[in-house]
N, C-alpha and C positions, 0 to 999 in steps of 0.2 A: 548413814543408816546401815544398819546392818545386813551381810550379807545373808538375801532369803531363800536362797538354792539351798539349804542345808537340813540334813535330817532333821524328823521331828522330833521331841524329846519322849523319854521314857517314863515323864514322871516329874513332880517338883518337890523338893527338898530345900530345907535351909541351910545356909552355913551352920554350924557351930558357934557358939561363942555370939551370935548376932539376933537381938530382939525379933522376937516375929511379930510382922505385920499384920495388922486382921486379915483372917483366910478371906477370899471370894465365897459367894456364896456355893458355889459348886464345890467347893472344897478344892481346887486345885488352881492356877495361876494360866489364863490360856495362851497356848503356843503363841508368838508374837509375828511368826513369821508371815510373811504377805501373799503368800500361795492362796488363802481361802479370797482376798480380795478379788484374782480374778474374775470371779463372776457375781461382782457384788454389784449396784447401780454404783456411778460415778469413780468408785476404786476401779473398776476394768477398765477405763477407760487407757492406761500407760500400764504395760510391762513393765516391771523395778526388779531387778534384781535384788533388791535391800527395799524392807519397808516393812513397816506393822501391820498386822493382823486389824480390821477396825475391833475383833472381841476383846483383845488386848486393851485396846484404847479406850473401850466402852467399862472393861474392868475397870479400870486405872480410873475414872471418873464416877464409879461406882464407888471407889474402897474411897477416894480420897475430895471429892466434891459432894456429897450424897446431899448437902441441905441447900447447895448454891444453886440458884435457878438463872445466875448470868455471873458469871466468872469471866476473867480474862485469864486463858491461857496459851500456853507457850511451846512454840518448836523452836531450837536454835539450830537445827539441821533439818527443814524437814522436809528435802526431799520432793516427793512428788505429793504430799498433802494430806495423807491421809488424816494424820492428827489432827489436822485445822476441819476439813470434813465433819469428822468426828464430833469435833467441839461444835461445832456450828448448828450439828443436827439437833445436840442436845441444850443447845438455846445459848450456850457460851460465845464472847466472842473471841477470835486467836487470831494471831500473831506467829509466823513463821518467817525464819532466818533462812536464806539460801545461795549460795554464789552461786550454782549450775544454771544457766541460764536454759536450758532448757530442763531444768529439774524446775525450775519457777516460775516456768510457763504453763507448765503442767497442777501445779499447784493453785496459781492464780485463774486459772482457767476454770478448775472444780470448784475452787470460791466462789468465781461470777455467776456459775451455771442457775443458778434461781433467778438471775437479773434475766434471763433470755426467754424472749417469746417464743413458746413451743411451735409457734404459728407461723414466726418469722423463722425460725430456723428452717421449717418444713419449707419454706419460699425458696432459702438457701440453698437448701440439698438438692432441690429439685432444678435449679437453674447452674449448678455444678454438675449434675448427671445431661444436662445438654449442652453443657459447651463442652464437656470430654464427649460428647455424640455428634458432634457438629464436624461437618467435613473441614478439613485442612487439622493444620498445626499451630493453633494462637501461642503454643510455646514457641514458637521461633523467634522473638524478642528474648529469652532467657536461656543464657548459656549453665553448664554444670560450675560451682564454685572454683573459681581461679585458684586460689591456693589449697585444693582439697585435693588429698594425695591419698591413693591405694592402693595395693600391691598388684592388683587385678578389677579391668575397670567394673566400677561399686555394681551397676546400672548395666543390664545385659542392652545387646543394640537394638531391642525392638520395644525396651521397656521405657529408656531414657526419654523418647521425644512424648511418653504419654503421660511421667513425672515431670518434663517440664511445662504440660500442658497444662497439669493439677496448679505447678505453683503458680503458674500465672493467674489461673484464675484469684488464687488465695491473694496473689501483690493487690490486684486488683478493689479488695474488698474496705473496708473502711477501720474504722477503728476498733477497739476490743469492742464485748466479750465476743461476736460471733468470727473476727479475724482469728481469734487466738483459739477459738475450739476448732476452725477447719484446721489450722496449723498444725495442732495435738494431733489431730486426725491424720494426718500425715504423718507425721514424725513418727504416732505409734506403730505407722503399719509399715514404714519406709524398710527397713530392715530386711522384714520380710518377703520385699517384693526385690531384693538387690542381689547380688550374691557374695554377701557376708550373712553370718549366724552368728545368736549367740551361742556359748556354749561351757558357762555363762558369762565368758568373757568376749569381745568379738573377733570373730574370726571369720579366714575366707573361705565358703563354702569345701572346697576343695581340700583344706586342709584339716576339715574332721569329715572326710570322705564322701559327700555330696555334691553331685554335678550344679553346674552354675545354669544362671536361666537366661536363656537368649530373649527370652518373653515372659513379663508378670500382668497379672490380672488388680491392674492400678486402678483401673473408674470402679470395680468391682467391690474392690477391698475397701479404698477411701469412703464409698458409699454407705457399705454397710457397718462399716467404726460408725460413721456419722448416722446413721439410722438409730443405733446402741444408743448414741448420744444423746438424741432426739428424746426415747423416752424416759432416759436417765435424767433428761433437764426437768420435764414435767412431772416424775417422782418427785425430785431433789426440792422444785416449787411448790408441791401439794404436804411435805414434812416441815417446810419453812413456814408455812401458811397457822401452823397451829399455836405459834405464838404471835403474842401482841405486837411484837417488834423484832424484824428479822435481827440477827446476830450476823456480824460482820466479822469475816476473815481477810485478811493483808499478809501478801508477801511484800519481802523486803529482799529485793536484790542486793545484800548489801553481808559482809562478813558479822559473824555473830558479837564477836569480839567489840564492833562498833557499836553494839546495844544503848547505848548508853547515850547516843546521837538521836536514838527514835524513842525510847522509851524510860520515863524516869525512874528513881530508885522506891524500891517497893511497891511495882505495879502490878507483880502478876501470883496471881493464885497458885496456878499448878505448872509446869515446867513438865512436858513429856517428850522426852528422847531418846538417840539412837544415834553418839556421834558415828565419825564415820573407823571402823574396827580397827585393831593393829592387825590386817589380814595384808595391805597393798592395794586393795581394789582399787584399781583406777577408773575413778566413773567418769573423769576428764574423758581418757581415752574411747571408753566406751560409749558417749554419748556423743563423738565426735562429728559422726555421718549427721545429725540431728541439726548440731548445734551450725556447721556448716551450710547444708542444704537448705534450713531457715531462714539464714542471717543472720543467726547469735554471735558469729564469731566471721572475722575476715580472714585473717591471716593468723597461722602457728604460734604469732608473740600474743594474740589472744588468749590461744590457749595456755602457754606459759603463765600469761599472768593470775589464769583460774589455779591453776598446779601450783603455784606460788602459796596461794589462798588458801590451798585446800586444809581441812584442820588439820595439825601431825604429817603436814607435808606427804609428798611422796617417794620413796626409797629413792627412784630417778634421781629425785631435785638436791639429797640430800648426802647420797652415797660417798661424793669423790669431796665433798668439806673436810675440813680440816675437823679435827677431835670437838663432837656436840656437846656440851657438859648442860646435865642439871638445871636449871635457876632455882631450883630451890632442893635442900637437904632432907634425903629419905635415904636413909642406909641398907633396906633391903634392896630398894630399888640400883643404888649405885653399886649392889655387889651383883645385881643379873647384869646390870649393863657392862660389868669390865666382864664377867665372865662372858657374854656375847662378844667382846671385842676380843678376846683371847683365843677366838675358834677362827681359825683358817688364814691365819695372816699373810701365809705364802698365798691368797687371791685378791690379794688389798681390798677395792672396798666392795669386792664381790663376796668375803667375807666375811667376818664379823665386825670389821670395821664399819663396813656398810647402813649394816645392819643396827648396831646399836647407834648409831648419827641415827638412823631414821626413828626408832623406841623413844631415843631420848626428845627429840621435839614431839614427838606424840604426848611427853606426858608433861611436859611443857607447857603448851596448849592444854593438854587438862587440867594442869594446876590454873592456868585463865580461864578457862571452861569457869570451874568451880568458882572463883573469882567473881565473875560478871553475875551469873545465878546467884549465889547471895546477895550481892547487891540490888536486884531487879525484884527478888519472892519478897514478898509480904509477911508479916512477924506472921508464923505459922503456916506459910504457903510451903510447898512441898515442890521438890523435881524428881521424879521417877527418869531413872539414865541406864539405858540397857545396853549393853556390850557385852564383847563375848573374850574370855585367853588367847592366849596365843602361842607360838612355838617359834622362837628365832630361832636360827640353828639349833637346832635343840634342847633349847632352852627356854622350860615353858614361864611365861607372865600371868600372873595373875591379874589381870586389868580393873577387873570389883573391887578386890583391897585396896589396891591400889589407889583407885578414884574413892574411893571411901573414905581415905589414909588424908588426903591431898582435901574431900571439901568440908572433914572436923578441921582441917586445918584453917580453911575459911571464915569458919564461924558457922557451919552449918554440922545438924546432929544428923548420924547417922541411924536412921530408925532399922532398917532391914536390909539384907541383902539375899533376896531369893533366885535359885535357881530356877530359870526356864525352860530350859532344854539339859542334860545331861550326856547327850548325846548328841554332836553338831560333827558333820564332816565336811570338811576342808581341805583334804587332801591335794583339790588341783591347785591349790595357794601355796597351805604346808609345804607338801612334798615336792618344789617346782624346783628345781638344776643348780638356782642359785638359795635356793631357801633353806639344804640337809645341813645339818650340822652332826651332831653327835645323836644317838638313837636313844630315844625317853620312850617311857609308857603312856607319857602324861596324854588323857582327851581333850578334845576342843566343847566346851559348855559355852552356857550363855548365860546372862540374869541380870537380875533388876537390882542398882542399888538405890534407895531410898534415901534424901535427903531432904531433912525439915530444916528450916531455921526458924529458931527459937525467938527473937526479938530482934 
């Protein structure tokens, strides 16, 4: 998904040269980014750094489902869910893709949240706020994750024995949806109570000038996520209630690229997403404290092998390879990549060697992107794919045309491509020690390209 720490835009405009889409009805296309979700029912429930706006989403099913009253739709990245949310409120049923296993707990989690008795949850919270009130320590059967490593420890020493008390109770509890919404609940707020930040990458407190906490307000903080929760479950069941039959969302732990193992050819109406940018975001790394302290992951070859997965790879995984080529012929393309490999060769693959190995399997994986989505849309079905440019050393990409370029080449027509931000800043990505190449004018934008397939 896209990174959503980045300015709003100024305005929406079209390419040149590319059919307009029918306007919204506001007459402008709404910001996508996931700031307004914080305080929305169910989207507050996980911090994202990258995610959609739900007006975004609600647009997107406004311009492009307007007579369907149960669609199936589609995330092939989606992150912590809001598209599935989205669709779900509006009587559709979806389908979301996702390797982060804690990005799909998060997601699977908001799916369930109608299934859960507001009544039993409230049982829950309340017998979680007395066993963190109950004298001793029932965390003393759980230790901090054995192969979970941080430069400074995560968990200051007065907080650690009251997060391991939390998770015990959580081991304790039974099966989904109400094990996996205390889980969220934790994991949302863990961060916060540790001394690491985001910022919006993570970091340890110290190192963007914030003292560390010898002491967090853990029974405090878990509780009152889980209270947000409580009444977000009992919205979330009183909007489900208003159709005949609720609509069902599913994640699929499983790479998108395998689509084709869950879902048949021509199954799905609308396709909305947000792979993951040519910016480097490592959401591996950033989700690490999560995916650890839950038990998504044991050991560091776990997370290798998510980093493996990830779409477009990540610069780390891909830097010190041998020269990445192409699989498939685009001549604009192949003349940005030698010119990024021509910048800084006295840094081997801290330079533009690096650098164009990791472009080139990003766009690799987009020509499969493109691929699988025609195969899955339905004669007429549509995928709305937002991304944003980018700047290798220097060297700005156009990532829209590009993906444009790549799913006519599929078999799919390219109806629009609209700007959504005009104005996105980047700079702690851009401008980072190994990322200067030569000095351009060019800005970081965002937008929607629009892909139908015809038959």
């Amino acid at each position: 998904m896209h990174a959503g720490t980045e300015a709003r835009s100024s305005g929406s405009r079209l390419v040149a040269g590319v059919p307009k889409a029918r306007a919204p009805c506001n007459g402008d296309s709404p910001d996508p980014s996931f700031t307004d979700n914080k305080q929305r029912p169910i989207h507050r429930w996980v911090p994202w750094v990258a995610g959609f706006s739900t007006e975004f989403v609600q647009d997107t099913f406004d311009r492009y489902l307007p007579n369907k009253s149960a669609a199936l739709v589609l995330d092939p990245f989606c992150g912590v869910g809001t598209t599935l949310v989205e669709a779900i409120r509006c009587g559709h049923d979806a389908i979301g893709f996702e390797i982060n296993p804690y990005a799909a707990l998060a997601a699977r989690t908001k799916c369930e949240a109608a299934a859960i008795s507001p009544l039993k949850l409230h049982k829950f919270i309340r017998e979680f706020e007395e066993h963190m009130q109950a004298a001793g320590s029932a965390g003393d059967s759980l230790s901090a994750p054995e192969h979970f490593r941080s430069r400074i420890p995560f968990f200051g020493p007065r907080a650690q024995p009251k997060v391991l008390k939390a998770l015990s109770f959580i081991k304790q509890l039974g099966a989904p949806p109400i094990k996996d919404l205390f889980s969220l609940a934790f994991g949302s707020v863990m961060v916060s109570l540790s001394n690491y930040s985001y910022e919006p990458s993570l970091s340890s407190r110290p190192a963007v000038g914030k003292a560390t906490q010898d002491d967090a307000p853990v029974t405090e903080s878990i509780i009152s996520k889980l209270s947000a929760m409580e009444s977000d479950v009992a919205w979330f069941r009183k909007q489900l209630d208003a159709f005949p039959r609720h609509p069902v969302g599913r994640v699929i732990s499983d790479n998108f690229f395998n689509a084709g193992h869950h879902l048949g050819p021509g199954a799905v109406d609308l396709i909305v997403t947000s792979p993951p940018y040519l910016n480097n975001y490592h959401y591996v790394r950033n989700t690490r404290p999560q995916l650890f302290w839950l038990g998504l992951v044991q050991r560091p070859s776990d997370l290798k092998q998510l980093e493996l997965q990830n779409f477009g790879k990540y610069w780390q995984t891909v830097r010190d390879r041998e020269t990445i080529l192409l699989e498939f012929e685009e001549p604009t393309l192949q003349r940005l990549l030698a010119q990024i490999r021509a910048v800084g060769l006295e840094r081997g693959c801290y330079g533009g060697a690096g650098w164009a190995n990791y472009a080139a399997s990003y766009f690799n994986d987009s020509n499969r992107f493109c691929q699988v989505a025609s195969q899955l849309l339905k004669p007429g079905g549509r995928a709305v794919v937002v991304v944003g440019n980018s700047i290798l050393q220097g060297v700005e990409i156009r990532v829209d045309s590009i993906l444009a370029e790549l799913g006519s080449r599929q078999g799919l027509t390219v109806e629009s491509i609209q700007i959504l931000r005009d104005q996105r800043v980047g700079a702690s990505i851009v401008s980072s020690s190994v990322r200067q190449g030569t000095k351009t004018s060019a800005k970081l934008y965002e937008s929607a390209v629009v892909l139908r397939r015809l038959a």
